[in-house]
C-alpha positions, 0 to 999 in steps of 0.5 A: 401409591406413587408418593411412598413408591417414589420416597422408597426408592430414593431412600434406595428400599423397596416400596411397601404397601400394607406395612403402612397400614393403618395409617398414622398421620404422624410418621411422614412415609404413613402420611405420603401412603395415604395420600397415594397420588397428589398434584405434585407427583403428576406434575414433577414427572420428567419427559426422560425416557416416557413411553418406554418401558423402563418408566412403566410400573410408575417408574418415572423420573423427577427432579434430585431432591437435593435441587431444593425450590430449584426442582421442576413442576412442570405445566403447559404455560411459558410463566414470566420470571416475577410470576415463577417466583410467586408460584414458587414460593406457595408450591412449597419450593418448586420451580414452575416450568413450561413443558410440552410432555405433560400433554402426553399420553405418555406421562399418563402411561408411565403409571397406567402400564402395570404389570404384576408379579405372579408368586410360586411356592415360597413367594418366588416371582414366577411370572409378569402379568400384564394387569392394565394396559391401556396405553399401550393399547392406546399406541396400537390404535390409530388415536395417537396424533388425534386424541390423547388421554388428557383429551378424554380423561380431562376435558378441555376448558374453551374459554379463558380461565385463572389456572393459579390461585396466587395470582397470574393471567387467564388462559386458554387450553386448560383442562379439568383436572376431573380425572373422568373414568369408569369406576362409578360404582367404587365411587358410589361405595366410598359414599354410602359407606363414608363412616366406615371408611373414613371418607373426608370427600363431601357427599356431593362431591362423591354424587356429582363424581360418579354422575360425570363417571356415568355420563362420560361412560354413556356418551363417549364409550360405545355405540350398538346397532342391529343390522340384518335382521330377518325372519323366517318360519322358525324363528328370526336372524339378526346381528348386533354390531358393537363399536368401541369409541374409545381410545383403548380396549372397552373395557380396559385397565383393571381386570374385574370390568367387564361389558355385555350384551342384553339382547330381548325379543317380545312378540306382538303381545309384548310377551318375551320370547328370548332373552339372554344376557340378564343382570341378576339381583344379586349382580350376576349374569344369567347364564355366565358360567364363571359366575356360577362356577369360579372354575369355568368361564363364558366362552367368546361367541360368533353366534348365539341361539340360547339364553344360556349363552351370553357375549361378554366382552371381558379378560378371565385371568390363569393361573400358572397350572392354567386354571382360572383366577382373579388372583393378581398375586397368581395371574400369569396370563389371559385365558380370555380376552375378547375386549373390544378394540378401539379403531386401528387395532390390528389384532394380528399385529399385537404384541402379547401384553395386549394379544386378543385371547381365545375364541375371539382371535379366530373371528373374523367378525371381531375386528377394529371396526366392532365386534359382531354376533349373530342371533338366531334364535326360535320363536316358536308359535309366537307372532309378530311384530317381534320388538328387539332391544339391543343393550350393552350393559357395563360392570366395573366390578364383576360379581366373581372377582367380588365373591372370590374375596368371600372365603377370606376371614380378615375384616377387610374382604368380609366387608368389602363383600358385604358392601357389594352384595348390599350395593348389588342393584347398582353395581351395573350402568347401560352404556348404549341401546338400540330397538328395532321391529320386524 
């Protein structure tokens, strides 16, 4: 909550959260809460110390309050004087100023770099927990200079466009304020339960978000191919080769998404003869251990040769005695993390925040050009053709981090639950797919 984050310091308090809740649009810090991120807060961000840490945790700087409309809100464009005053005067007092850094990667970072507290018994800190990443990720690859994150996440408009209501020339270079990412299915919930929640967004507005979500995933996300494929008399040999096409791990920011693989084999007769990586009914992965068990979890594979194993490219959180949790208030670090690397990321070289962890540290084949698993799988008496489909398959949500939440009694996880287990079909989007025959 950014708003009340940055009034609390400036009020010299540390920021609560839940003591805001429920919200009373009466009381100012209520009000700013419950706005959490507004036009405002993005644009009043000063340049001084982005990309460090000091402005990470949404530690940025903006102008003194006590500036009055002489503070800055700043924007890509040179504004003449007679215009900064129109926009002045209906941007409740602040002073429209050009700036390059709101085209940076770090003005997205400074709240995009998070890192979370871990308690011990009676509530003592005991550790810092690198709960998303994805700038620094962003700076390990070789995308700074080519891309940035306003790239992406808020296209840009090729055609001359009003930028101000109130007034002023067309330009040419602004972007959707669009905000695209990865939680379709949050966006989905928010509409199918809108009553409960309180949603004030339209219902069209909720469908036509989630749909860019879904088709920014499908298209600018990964691709997937089948390389090597072989037969022999006992069975058939290949590998699938992921590549990520975006600018950060994938998946990357918060830790309940996670991608995998859904890889089928049919005979000739069109019968399955293999098949790993299923999405259940009820949102689960067949075969994943840390979907069947909260205290286990799905190793990182070079290769696979049964459908109980599956390649799930995802961060599994410990806890302070090692075990596994998706708690944020007791992470302390990655038992697992083996999400796949953009372009340029040199894993041998990454600081720990971002470090490949477990079994894919070790592999050659999981690299920054894609991550590679070898199949070899028996067919038995089958014969072929043999037809393989190759998918990789996204959650932003996992069915873990949803269920660990079911043995709390407050109203809010029991619902939250209920919305999952009653949204299970579609909390999972195909993000690429390949076929080959053999």
């Amino acid at each position: 909550m950014p708003i009340i984050h940055l009034q609390a310091k400036r009020d010299g308090r540390k920021a609560e959260i839940f003591a805001h809740l429920p919200f009373n649009s009466n009381n100012k810090d209520n009000a700013a809460a419950e706005d959490g991120v507004s036009c405002s807060v993005c644009h009043q961000i000063a340049k001084e110390k982005l990309g460090t840490a000091e402005t990470f945790n949404g530690a940025f700087e903006v102008d003194d309050p006590e500036k009055g409309d002489q503070r800055s809100e700043y924007g890509p464009f040179a504004i003449d004087a007679g215009h900064q005053r129109v926009m002045q005067s209906s941007t409740g007092g602040f002073l429209p100023t050009e700036a390059a850094h709101i085209r940076d990667s770090a003005l997205c970072g400074t709240c995009h770099t998070l890192k979370t507290q871990a308690l011990g018994p009676g509530g003592k800190e005991i550790g810092a927990f690198p709960e998303q990443m994805p700038y620094v990720e962003w700076l390990h690859s070789d995308y700074p200079g080519r891309s940035s994150c306003q790239s992406c996440h808020m296209p840009e408009v090729h055609e001359e466009v009003a930028v101000t209501s109130v007034m002023g020339p067309s330009r040419v270079g602004m972007h959707r304020h669009e905000f695209v990412a990865a939680n379709f299915f949050m966006q989905h919930m928010l509409n199918e339960y809108r009553g409960d929640l309180s949603v004030t967004a339209l219902p069209q507005e909720l469908t036509r978000a989630a749909a860019r979500t879904v088709a920014f995933l499908q298209t600018q996300s990964a691709r997937v191919s089948i390389r090597n494929l072989e037969s022999s008399s006992s069975g058939l040999s290949m590998e699938v080769f992921v590549e990520n096409l975006s600018g950060h791990k994938l998946p990357t920011a918060y830790p309940s998404r996670r991608a995998w693989l859904h890889v089928t084999i049919r005979d000739g007769n069109g019968r399955t003869v293999f098949e790993s990586g299923t999405l259940n009914p009820d949102a689960s992965i067949k075969g994943n251990d840390n979907d069947a068990d909260p205290l286990r979890f799905e190793p990182h594979y070079q290769e696979i040769t049964s459908p109980e194993q599956v390649e799930i490219y995802e961060p599994i959180l410990k806890d302070s005695a090692g075990h596994v949790t998706t708690g944020l208030l007791s992470a302390v670090g990655y038992l697992k993390d083996n999400r796949i690397l953009p372009s340029g990321f040199n894993k041998e070289s990454a600081e720990k925040d971002i470090a490949v962890i477990g079994e894919a540290a070790e592999d050659p084949n999981f690299n920054d050009k894609g991550s590679v698993v070898r199949y070899s799988v028996s067919t038995g008496n089958a014969l072929g053709p043999f037809h393989i489909e190759a998918e990789l398959w996204y959650q932003p949500i996992g069915f873990r981090w949803a269920h660990n939440l079911a043995p709390y009694t407050e109203a809010e996880p029991q619902r939250f639950v209920t919305y999952y287990d009653f949204m299970s079909s579609s909390t999972a989007v195909l993000l690429a797919r390949t076929e080959a025959t053999h």
